[in-house]
N, C-alpha and C positions, 0 to 999 in steps of 0.2 A: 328562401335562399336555395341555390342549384345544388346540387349532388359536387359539383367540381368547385365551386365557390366554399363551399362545405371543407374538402378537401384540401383547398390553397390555405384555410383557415389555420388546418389540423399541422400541416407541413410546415407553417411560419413556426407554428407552438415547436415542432417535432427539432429543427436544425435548432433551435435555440435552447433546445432542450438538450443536446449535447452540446452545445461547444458552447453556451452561455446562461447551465442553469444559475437560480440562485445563489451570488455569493455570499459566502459566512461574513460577520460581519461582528468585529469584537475588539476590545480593548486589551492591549499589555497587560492589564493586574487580571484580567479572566486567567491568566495560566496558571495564575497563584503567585505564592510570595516568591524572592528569588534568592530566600533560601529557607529549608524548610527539613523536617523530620520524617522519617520513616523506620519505624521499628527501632528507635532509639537512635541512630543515624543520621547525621546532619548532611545534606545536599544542598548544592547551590546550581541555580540558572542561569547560562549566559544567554543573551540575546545580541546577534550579531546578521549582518547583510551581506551578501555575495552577488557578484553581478552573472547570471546567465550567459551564453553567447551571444545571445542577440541584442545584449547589454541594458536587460530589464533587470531592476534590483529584486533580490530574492532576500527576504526574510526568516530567521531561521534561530532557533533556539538549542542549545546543548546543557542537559541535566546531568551532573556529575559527583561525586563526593567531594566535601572541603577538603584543601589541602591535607588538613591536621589529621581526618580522616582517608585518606587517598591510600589504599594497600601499595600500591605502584603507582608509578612517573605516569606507565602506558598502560592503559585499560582497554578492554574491547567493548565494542561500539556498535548499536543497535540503531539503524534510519528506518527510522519511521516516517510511511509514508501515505497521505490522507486517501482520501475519494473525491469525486468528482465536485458536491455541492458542501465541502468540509476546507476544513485549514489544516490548523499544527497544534490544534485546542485536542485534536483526535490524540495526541499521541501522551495526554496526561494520564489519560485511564492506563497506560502502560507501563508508568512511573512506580509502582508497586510489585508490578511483575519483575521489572528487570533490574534495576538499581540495586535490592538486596542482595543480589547476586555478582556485582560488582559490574557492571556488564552499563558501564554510561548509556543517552539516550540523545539522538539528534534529530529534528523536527525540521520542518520545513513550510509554507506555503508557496505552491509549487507559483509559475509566474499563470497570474491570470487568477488568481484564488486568494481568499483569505486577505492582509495588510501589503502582498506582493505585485508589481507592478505589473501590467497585461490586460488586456479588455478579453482574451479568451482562454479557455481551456483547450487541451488538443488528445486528451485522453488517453495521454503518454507516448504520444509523437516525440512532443517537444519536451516533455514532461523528463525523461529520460538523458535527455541534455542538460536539464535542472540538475539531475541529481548525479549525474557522473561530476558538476563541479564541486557538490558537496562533497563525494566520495575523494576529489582528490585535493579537496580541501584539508578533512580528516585525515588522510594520509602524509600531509605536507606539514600540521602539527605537531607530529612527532607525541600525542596524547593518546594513538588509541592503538592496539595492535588487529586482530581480528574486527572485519567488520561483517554486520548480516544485515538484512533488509526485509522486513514488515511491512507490506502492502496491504492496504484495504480498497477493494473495487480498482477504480483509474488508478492506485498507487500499487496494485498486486501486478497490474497489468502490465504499468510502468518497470517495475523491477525485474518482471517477464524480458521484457524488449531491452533490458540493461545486462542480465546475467549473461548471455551468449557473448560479449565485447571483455566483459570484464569478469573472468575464471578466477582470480583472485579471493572474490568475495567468499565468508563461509557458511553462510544459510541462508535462506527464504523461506519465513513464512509470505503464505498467497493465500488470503482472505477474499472470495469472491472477484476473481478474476474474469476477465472477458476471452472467447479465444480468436472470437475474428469480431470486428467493430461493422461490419456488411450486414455480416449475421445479424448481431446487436439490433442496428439500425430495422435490420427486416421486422426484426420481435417487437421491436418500440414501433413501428408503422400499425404494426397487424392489430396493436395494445390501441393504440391511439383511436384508429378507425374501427375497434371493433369486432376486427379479422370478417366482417361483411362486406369489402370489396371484392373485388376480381383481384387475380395476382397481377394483372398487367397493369391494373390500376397502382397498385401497392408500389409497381418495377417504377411508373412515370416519379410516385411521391419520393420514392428514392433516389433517383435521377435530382430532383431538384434536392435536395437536403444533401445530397454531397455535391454539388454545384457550390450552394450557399456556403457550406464548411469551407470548402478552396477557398471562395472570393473571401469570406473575412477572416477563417485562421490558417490559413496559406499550408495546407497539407489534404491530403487523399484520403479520405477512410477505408480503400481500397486496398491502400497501402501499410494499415493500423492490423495486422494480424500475427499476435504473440505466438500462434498457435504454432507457425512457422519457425520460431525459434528454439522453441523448445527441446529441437531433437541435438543443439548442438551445445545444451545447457547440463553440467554432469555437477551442479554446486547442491549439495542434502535441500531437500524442499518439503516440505508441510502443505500442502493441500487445503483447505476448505470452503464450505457452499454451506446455506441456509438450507431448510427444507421447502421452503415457503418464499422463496425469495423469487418474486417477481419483476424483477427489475433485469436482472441479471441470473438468466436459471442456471442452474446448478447444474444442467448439462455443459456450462463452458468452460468451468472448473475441469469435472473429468475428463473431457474430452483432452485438457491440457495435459492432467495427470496423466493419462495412457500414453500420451506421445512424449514424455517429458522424459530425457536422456538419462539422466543422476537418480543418486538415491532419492527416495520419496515416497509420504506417508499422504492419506488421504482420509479425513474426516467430513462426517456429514452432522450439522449440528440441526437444533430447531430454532425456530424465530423466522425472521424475513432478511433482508439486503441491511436495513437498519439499525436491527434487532443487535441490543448488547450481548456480548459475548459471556456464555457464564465462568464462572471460578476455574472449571474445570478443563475448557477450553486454554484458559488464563496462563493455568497452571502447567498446561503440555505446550505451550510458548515456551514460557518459561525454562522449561526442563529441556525441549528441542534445543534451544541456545545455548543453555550450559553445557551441554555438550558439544553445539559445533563450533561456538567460540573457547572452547577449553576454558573453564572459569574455574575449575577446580583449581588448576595452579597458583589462584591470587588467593586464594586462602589465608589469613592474616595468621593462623594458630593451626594446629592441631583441633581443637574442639570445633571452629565454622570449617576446617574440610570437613570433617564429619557431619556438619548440620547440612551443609550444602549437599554432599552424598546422599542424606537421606532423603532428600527430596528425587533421588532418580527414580521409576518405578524398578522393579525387578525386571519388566517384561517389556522389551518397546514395540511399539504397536509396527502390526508388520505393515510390510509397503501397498499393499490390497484393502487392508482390515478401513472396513466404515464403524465409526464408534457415534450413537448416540448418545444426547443429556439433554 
């Protein structure tokens, strides 16, 4: 086989590899039951449909306290939001972290992922347009007060490209974010082939792989950089990057944090792009949200303000500080 035949091969894999990896692939009872316990507290699941703009049905699920247990009418509201080759199965590991804290949970499969309708993903092009309908879905129920956004990889990046439109919002965490999809695209070529072509070779595979993207998900990769928006986003943001994470390096991450307009913290963990997050990580979610959703006020008693309080640390991590675990 030719050198360039080689090449055409690596580049079919390479456009499909963004805009059509692997979909997750799962049933309704994988989320668990739809309604369920935590720390003596009973929860329940709705599962409910939104259509997109471009009038693809989105899928989407909201975890919240039963009535009987509801402190308030209106709770604040944490969207969670997946990665590129994931759904809304991502956002159960979350269901621990933020429920106890009164703080409900809304889930998604953006269009093109997961049980939602779309043959592509767009790496929060279009992604972003998903999720401003949820946002102003949640705002039109009248259920939630404060909302924040939880991005992981295309879902960090997504809420990146959403936060500069909508200052409303009150935190981001940004889990392995991208800062320009160009860049990206260069690192997955150089990863693919090797990094043993010529750069002008690497320029042609790139040319055709955002060629392909246009013709079948009708957007620019050119056009896909968070990095740029960043300086006109002032909403508290959380930062972080694996150390190992080769898919998406940890340089895209900072690179966002230094240009990124608002308050902001920035953590470096270990593991890879995939790697679960530990407790501790968990736990500075957590506590970042209690604080920018004001949750202390739902407090049902004297005694959970005080349990909730002492989960804050004394010292919050300054906006520079890299914390290992």
């Amino acid at each position: 086989m030719s050198f360039f035949s080689k090449l055409y091969e690596q580049y079919a894999e390479l456009w499909k590899a963004v805009i059509r990896p692997p979909r997750d692939q799962y049933e309704i009872k994988d989320l668990g039951p739809a309604v369920f316990s935590i720390e003596h507290r009973t929860y329940q699941r709705t599962d409910l449909t939104l259509k997109n703009p471009r009038g693809l049905t989105i899928v989407c699920s909201h975890f919240e306290p039963i009535a009987a247990e509801r402190p308030a009418e209106r709770l604040p509201c944490v969207v969670y939001l997946h990665g590129n080759c994931s759904s809304r199965l991502e956002a159960v590991s979350t269901l621990p972290v933020l429920l106890p804290f009164n703080i409900t949970v809304f889930c998604l499969d953006f269009a093109g992922s997961g049980l939602s309708d779309g043959e592509y993903i767009s790496l929060g092009y279009f992604e972003r347009d998903d999720l401003a309908v949820v946002v102003d879905f949640l705002r039109e129920s009248s259920r939630v007060t404060c909302i924040g956004l939880w991005g992981r990889s295309m879902g960090a990046s997504t809420a990146l490209l959403h936060a500069d439109r909508d200052p409303s919002i009150a935190g981001l965490v940004l889990d392995s974010p991208f800062s320009d999809l160009k860049v990206l695209c260069e690192e997955l070529v150089d990863s693919y082939t090797n990094s043993r072509v010529p750069r002008w070779v690497t320029g042609i595979a790139l040319q055709m792989v955002r060629s392909s993207i246009s013709t079948h998900a009708d957007f620019d990769l050119h056009d896909l950089v968070p990095v740029r928006h960043v300086s006109q986003s002032f909403i508290p943001a959380l930062f972080t990057a694996a150390y190992n994470d080769h898919f998406i390096k940890p340089h895209h991450a900072k690179e966002l944090h230094a240009a990124y307009a608002g308050d902001k913290n920035f953590i470096m963990v270990e593991g890879d792009h995939n790697s679960a997050r530990s407790k501790f990580f968990m736990d500075s979610v957590s506590i970042f949200f209690f604080n920018t959703l004001q949750c202390e006020s739902l407090a049902r008693n004297p005694r959970e303000a005080g349990e909730l309080s002492d989960a804050i640390p004394e010292r919050p991590l300054e906006a520079t500080e890299e914390v290992t675990f």
